[in-house]
mmCIF file as gemmi writes it, N, C-alpha and C atoms, coordinates in Angstrom:
data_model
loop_
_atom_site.group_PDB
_atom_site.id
_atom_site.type_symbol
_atom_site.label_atom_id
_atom_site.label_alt_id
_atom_site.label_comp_id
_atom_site.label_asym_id
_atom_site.label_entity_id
_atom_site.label_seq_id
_atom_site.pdbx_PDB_ins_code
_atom_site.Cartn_x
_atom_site.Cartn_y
_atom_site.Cartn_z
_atom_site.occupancy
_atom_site.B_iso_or_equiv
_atom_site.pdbx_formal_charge
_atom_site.auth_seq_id
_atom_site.auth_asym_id
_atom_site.pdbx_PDB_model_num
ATOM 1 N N . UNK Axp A 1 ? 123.409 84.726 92.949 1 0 ? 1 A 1
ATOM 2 C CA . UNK Axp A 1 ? 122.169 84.204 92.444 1 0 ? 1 A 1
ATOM 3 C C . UNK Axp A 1 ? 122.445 83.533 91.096 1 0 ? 1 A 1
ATOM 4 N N . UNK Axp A 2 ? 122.184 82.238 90.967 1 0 ? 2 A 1
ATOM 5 C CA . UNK Axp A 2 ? 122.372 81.882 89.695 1 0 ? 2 A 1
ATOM 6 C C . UNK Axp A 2 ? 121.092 82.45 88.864 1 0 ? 2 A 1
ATOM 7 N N . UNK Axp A 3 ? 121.6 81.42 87.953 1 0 ? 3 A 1
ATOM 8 C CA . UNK Axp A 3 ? 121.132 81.895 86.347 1 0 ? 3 A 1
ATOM 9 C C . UNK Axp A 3 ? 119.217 81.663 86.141 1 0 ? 3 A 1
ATOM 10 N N . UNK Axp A 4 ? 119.234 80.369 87.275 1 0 ? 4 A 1
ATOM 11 C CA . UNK Axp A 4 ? 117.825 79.824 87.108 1 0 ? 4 A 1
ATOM 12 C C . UNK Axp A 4 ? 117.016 80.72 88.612 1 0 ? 4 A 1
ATOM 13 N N . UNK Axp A 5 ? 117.792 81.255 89.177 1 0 ? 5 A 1
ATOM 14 C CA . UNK Axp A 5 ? 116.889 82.128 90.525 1 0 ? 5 A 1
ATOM 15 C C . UNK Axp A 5 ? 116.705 83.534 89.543 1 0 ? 5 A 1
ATOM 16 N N . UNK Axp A 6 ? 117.346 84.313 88.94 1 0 ? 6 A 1
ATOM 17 C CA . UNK Axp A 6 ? 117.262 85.031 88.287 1 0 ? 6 A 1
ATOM 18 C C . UNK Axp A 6 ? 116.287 85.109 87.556 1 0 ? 6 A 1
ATOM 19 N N . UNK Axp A 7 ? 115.687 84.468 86.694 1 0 ? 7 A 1
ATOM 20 C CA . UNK Axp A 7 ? 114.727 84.061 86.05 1 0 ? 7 A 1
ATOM 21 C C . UNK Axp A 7 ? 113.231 83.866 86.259 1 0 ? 7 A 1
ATOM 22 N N . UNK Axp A 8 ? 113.712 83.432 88.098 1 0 ? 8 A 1
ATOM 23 C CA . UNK Axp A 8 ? 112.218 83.507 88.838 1 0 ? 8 A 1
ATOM 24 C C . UNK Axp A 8 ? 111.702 84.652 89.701 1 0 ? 8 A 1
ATOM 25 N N . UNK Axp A 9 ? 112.911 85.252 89.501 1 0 ? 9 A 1
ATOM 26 C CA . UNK Axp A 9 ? 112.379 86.733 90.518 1 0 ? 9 A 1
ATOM 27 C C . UNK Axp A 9 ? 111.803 87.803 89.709 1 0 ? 9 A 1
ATOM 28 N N . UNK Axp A 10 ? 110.855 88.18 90.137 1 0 ? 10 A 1
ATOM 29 C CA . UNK Axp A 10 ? 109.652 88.987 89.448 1 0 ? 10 A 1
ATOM 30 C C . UNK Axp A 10 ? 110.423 90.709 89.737 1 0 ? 10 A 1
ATOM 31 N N . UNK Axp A 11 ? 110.528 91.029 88.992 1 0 ? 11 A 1
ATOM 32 C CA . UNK Axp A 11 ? 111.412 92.524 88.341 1 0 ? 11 A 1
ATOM 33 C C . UNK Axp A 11 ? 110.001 93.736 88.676 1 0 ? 11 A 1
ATOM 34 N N . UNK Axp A 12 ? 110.96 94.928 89.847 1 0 ? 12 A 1
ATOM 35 C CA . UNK Axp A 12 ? 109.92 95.534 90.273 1 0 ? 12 A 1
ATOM 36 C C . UNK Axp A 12 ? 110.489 96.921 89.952 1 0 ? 12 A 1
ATOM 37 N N . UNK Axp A 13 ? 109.486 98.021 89.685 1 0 ? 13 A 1
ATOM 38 C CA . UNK Axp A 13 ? 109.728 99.386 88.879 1 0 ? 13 A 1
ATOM 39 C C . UNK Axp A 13 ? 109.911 99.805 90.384 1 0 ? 13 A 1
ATOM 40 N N . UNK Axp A 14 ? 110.658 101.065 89.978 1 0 ? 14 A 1
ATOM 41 C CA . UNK Axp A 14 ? 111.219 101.868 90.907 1 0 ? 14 A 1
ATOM 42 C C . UNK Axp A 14 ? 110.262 102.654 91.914 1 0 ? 14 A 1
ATOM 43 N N . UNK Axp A 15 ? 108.535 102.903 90.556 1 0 ? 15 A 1
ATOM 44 C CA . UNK Axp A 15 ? 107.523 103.019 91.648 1 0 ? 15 A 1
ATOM 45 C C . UNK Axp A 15 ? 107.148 102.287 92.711 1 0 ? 15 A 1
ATOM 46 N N . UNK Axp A 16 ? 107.35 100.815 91.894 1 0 ? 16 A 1
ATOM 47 C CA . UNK Axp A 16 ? 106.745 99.868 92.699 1 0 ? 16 A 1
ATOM 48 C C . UNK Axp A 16 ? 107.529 99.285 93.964 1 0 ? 16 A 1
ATOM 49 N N . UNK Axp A 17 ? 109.167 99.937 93.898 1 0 ? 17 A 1
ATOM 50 C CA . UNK Axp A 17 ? 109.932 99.838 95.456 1 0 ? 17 A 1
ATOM 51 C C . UNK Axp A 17 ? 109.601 100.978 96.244 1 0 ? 17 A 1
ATOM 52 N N . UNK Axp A 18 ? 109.29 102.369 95.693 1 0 ? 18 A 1
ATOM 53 C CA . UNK Axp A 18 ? 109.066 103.538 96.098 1 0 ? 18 A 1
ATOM 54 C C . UNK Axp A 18 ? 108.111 102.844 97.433 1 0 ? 18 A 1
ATOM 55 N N . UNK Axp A 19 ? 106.927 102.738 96.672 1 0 ? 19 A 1
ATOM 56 C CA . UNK Axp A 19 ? 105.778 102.215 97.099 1 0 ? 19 A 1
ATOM 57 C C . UNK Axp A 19 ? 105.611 101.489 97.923 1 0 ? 19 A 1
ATOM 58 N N . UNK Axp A 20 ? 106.421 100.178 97.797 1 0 ? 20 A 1
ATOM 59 C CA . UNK Axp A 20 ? 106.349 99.721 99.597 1 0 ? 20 A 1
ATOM 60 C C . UNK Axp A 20 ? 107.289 99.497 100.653 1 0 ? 20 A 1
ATOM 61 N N . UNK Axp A 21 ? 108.093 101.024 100.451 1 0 ? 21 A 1
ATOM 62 C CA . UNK Axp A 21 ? 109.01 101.747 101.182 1 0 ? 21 A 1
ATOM 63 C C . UNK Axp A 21 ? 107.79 102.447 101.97 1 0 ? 21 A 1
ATOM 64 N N . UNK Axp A 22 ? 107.246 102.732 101.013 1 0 ? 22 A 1
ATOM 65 C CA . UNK Axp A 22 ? 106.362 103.718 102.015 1 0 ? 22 A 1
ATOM 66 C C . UNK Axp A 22 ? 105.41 103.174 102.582 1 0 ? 22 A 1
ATOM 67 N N . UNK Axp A 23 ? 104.545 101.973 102.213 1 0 ? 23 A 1
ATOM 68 C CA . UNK Axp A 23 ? 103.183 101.555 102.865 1 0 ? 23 A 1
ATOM 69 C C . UNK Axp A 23 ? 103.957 100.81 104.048 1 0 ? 23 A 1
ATOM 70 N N . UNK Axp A 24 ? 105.615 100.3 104.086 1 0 ? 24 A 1
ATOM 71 C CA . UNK Axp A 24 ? 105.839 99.769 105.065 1 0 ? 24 A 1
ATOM 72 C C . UNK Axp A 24 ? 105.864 100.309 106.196 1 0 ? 24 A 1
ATOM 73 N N . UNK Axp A 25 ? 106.641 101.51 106.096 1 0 ? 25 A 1
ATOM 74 C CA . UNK Axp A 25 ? 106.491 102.578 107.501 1 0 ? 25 A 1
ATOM 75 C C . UNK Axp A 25 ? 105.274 103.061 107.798 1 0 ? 25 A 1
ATOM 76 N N . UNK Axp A 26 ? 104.351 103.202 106.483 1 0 ? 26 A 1
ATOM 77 C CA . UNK Axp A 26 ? 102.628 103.394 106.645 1 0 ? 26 A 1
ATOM 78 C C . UNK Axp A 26 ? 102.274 102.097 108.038 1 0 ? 26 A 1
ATOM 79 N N . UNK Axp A 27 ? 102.425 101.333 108.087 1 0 ? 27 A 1
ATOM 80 C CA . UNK Axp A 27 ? 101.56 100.225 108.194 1 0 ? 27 A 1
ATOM 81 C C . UNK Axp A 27 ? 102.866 100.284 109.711 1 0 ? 27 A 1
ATOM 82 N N . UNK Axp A 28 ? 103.359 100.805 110.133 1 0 ? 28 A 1
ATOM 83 C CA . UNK Axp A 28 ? 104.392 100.712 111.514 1 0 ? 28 A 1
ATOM 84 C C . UNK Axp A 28 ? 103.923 102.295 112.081 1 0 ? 28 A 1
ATOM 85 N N . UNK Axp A 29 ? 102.738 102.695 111.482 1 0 ? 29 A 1
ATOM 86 C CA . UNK Axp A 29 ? 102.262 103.803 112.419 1 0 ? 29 A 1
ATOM 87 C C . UNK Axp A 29 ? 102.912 105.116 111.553 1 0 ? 29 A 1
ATOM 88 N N . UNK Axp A 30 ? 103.438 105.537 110.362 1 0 ? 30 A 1
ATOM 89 C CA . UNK Axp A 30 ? 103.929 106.773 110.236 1 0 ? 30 A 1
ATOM 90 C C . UNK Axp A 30 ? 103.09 107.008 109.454 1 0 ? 30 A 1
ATOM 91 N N . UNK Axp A 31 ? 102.943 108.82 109.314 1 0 ? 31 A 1
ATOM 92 C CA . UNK Axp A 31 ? 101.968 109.114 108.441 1 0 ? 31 A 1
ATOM 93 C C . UNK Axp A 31 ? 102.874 109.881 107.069 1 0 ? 31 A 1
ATOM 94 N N . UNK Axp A 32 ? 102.057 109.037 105.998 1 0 ? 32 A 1
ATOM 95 C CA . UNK Axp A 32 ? 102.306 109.864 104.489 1 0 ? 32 A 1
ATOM 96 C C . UNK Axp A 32 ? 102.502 110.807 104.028 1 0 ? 32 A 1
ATOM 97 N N . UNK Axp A 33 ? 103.644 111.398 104.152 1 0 ? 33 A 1
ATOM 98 C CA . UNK Axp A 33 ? 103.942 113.204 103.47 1 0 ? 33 A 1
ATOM 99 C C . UNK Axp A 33 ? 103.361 112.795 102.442 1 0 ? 33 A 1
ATOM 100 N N . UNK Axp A 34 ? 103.457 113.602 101.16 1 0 ? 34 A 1
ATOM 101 C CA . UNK Axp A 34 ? 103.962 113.484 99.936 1 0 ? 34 A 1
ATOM 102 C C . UNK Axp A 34 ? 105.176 114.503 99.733 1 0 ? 34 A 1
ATOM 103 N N . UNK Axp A 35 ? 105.808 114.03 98.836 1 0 ? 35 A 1
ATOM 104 C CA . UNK Axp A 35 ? 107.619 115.202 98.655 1 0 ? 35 A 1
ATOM 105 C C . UNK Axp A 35 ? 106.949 116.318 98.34 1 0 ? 35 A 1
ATOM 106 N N . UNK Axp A 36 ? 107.948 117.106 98.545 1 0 ? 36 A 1
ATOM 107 C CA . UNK Axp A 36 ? 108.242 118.542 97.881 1 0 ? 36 A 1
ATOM 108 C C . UNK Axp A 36 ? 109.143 118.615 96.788 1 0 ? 36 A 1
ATOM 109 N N . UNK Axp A 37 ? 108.389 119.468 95.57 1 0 ? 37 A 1
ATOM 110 C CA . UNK Axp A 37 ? 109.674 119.678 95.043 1 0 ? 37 A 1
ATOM 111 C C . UNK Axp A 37 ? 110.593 119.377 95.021 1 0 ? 37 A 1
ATOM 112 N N . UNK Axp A 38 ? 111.987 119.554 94.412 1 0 ? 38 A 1
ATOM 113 C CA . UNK Axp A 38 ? 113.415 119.955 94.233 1 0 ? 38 A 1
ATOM 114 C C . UNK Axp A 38 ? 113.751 121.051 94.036 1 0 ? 38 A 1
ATOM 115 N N . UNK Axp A 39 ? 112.659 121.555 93.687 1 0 ? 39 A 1
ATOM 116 C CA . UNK Axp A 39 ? 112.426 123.807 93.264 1 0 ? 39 A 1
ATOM 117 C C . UNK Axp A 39 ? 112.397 124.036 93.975 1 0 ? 39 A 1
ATOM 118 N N . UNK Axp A 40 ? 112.215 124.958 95.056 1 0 ? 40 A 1
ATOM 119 C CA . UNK Axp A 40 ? 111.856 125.291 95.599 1 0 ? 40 A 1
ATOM 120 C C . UNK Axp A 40 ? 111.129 126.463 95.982 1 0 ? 40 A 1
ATOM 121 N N . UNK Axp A 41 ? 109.94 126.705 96.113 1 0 ? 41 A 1
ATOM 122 C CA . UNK Axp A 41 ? 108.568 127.146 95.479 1 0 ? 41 A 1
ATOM 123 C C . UNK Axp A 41 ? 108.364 128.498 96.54 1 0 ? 41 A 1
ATOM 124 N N . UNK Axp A 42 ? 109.066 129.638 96.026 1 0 ? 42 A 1
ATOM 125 C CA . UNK Axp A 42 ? 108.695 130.905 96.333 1 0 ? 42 A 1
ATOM 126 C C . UNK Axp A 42 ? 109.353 131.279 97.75 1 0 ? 42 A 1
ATOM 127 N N . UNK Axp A 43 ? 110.39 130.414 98.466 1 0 ? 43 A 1
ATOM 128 C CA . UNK Axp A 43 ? 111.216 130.454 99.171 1 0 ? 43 A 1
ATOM 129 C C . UNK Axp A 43 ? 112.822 130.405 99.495 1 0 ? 43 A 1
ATOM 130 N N . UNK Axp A 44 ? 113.504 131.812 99.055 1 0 ? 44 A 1
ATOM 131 C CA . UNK Axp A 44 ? 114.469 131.751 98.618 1 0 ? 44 A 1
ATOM 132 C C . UNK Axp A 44 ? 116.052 131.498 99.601 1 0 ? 44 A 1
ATOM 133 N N . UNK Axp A 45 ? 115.503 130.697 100.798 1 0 ? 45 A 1
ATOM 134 C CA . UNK Axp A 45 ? 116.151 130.725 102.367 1 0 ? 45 A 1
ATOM 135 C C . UNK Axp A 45 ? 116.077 129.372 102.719 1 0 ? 45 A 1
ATOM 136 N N . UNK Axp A 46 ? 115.394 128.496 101.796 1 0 ? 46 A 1
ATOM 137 C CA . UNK Axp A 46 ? 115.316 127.134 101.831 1 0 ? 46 A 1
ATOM 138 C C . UNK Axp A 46 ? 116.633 125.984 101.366 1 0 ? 46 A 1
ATOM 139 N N . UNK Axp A 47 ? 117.399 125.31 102.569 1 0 ? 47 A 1
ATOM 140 C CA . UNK Axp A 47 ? 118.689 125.087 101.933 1 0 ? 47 A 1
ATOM 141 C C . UNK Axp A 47 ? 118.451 123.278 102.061 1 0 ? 47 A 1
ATOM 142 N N . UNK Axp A 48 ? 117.16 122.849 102.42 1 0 ? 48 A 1
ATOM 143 C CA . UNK Axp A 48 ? 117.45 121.548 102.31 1 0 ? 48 A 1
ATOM 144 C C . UNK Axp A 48 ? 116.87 120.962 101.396 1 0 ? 48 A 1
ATOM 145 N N . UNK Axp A 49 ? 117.131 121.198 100.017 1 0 ? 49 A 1
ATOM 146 C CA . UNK Axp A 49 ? 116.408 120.409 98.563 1 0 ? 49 A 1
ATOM 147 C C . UNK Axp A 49 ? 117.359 119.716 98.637 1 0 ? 49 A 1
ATOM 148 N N . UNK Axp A 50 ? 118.552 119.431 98.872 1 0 ? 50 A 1
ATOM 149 C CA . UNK Axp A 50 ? 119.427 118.124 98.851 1 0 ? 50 A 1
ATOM 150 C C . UNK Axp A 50 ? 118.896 117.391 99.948 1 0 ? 50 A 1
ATOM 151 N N . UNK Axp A 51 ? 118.397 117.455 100.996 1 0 ? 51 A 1
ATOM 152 C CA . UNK Axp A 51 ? 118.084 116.181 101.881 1 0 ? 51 A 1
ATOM 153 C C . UNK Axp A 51 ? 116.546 115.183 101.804 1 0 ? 51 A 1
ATOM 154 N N . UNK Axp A 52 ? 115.333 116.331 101.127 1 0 ? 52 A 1
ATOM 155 C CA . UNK Axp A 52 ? 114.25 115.634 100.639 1 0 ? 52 A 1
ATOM 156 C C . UNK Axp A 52 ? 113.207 116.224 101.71 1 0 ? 52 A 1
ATOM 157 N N . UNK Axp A 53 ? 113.822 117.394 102.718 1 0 ? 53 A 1
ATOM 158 C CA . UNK Axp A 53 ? 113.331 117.975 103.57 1 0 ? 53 A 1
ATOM 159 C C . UNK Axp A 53 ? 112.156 119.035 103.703 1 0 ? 53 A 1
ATOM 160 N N . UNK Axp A 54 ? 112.128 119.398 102.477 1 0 ? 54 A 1
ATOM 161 C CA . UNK Axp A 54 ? 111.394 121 102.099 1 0 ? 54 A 1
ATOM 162 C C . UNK Axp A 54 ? 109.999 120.661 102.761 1 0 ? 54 A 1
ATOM 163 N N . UNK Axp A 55 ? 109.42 120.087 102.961 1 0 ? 55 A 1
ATOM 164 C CA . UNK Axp A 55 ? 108.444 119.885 103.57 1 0 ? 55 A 1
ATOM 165 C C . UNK Axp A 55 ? 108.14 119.941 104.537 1 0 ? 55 A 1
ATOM 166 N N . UNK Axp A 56 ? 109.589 119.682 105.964 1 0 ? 56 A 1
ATOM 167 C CA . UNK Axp A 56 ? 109.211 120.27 107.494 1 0 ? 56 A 1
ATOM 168 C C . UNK Axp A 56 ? 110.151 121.02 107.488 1 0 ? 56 A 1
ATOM 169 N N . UNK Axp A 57 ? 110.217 122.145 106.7 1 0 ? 57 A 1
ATOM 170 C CA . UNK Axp A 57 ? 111.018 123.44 107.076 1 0 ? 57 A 1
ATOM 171 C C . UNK Axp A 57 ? 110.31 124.178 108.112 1 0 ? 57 A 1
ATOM 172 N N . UNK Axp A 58 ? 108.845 124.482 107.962 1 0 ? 58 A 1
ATOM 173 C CA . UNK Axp A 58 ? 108.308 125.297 108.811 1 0 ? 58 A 1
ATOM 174 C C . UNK Axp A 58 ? 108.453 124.076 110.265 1 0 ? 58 A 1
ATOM 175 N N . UNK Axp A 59 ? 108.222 123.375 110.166 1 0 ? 59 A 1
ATOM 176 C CA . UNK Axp A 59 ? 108.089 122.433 111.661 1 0 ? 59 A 1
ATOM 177 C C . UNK Axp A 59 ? 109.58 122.301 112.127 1 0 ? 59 A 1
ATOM 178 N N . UNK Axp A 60 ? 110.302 122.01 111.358 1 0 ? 60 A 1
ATOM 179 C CA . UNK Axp A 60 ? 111.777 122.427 112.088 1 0 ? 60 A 1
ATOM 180 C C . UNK Axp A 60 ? 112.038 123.77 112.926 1 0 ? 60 A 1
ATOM 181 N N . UNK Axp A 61 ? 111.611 124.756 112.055 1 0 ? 61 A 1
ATOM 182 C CA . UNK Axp A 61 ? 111.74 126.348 112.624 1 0 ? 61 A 1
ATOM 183 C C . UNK Axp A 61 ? 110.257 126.906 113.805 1 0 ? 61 A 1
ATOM 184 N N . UNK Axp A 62 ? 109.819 125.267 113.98 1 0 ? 62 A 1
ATOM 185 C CA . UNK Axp A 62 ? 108.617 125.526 115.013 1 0 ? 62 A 1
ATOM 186 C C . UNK Axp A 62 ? 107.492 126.126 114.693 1 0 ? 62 A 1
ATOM 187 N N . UNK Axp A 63 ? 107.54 126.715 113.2 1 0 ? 63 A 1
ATOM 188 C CA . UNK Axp A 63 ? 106.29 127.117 112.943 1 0 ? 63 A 1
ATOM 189 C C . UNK Axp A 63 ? 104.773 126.898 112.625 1 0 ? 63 A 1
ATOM 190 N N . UNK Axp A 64 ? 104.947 125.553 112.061 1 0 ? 64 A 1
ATOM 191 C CA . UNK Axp A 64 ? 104.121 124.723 112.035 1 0 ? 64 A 1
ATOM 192 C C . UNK Axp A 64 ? 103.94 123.296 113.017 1 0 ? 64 A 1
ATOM 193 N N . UNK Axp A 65 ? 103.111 122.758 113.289 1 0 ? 65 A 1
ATOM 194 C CA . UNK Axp A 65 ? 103.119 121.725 114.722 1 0 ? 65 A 1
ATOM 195 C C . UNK Axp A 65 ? 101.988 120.891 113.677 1 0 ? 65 A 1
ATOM 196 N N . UNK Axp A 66 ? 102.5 119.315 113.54 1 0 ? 66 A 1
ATOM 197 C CA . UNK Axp A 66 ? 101.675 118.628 113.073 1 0 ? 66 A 1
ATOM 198 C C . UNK Axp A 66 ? 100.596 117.582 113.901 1 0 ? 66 A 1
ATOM 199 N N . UNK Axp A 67 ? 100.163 117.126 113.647 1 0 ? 67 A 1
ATOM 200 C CA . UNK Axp A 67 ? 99.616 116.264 114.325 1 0 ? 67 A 1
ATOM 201 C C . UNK Axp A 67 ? 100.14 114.322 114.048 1 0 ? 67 A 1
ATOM 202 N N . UNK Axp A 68 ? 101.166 114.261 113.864 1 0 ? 68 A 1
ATOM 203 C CA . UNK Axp A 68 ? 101.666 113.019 113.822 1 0 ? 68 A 1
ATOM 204 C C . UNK Axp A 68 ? 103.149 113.221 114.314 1 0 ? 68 A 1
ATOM 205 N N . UNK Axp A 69 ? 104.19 112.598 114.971 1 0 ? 69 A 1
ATOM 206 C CA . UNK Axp A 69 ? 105.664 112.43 115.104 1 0 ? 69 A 1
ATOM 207 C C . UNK Axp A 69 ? 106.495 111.57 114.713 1 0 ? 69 A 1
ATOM 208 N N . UNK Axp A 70 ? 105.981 110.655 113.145 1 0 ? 70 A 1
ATOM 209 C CA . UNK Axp A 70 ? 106.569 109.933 112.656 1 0 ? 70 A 1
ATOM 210 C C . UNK Axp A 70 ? 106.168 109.707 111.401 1 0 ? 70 A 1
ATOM 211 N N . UNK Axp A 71 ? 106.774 110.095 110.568 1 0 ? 71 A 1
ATOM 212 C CA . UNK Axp A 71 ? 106.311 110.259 108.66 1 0 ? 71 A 1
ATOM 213 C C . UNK Axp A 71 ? 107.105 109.881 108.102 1 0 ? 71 A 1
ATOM 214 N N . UNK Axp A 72 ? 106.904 109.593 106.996 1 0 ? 72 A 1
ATOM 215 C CA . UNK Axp A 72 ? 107.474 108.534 105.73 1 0 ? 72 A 1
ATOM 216 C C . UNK Axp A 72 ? 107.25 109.154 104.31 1 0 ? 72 A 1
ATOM 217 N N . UNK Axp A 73 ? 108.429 109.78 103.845 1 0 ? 73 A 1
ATOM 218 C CA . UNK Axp A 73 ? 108.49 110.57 102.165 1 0 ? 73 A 1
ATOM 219 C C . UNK Axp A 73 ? 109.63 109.761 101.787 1 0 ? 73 A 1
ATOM 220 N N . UNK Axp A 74 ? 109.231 110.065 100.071 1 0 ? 74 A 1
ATOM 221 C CA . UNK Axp A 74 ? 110.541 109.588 99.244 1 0 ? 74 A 1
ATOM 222 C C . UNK Axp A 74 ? 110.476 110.646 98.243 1 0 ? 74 A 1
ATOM 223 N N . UNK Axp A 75 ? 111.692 110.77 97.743 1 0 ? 75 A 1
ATOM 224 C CA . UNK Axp A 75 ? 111.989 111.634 96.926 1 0 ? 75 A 1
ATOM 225 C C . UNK Axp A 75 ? 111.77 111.371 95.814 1 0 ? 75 A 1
C-alpha cells in the first residue's frame, strides 16, 4: 500500500473490528453469546479459559441445550 492509500483508509479500533466480526456472523444467522470471563467464576474443573469457551461448558457436557446451533463470541 503506498503512502497516498494509507492516508485514505479510515483507522478502525479494535472494538470497532470486534464488532463487525460479530454482526457479520449475526447477520449469517448465528446468535450473540457474550464472553465469559478469563476467571473463571466459582468453577474450579473449568480448563477452557484459553480457548474463549467457558460459556458452552455446560452444553458441551450436555447439560444445558440451547435454543440456537450456531453462535458468534469474541474474546
Amino acid at each position: 500500500m503506498s503512502q497516498s492509500e494509507h492516508s485514505t483508509t479510515s483507522t478502525l479500533s479494535v472494538a470497532d473490528i470486534r464488532q463487525k466480526f460479530i454482526d457479520f456472523f449475526v447477520s449469517k444467522q448465528h446468535t450473540h453469546v457474550p464472553s465469559s470471563s478469563l476467571v473463571p467464576y466459582n468453577d474450579p474443573t473449568l480448563l477452557f479459559t484459553n480457548a474463549g469457551m467457558n460459556q458452552f461448558k455446560d452444553t458441551f457436557l450436555g447439560i444445558d441445550k440451547r435454543d440456537y446451533s450456531r453462535a458468534v463470541t469474541a474474546q
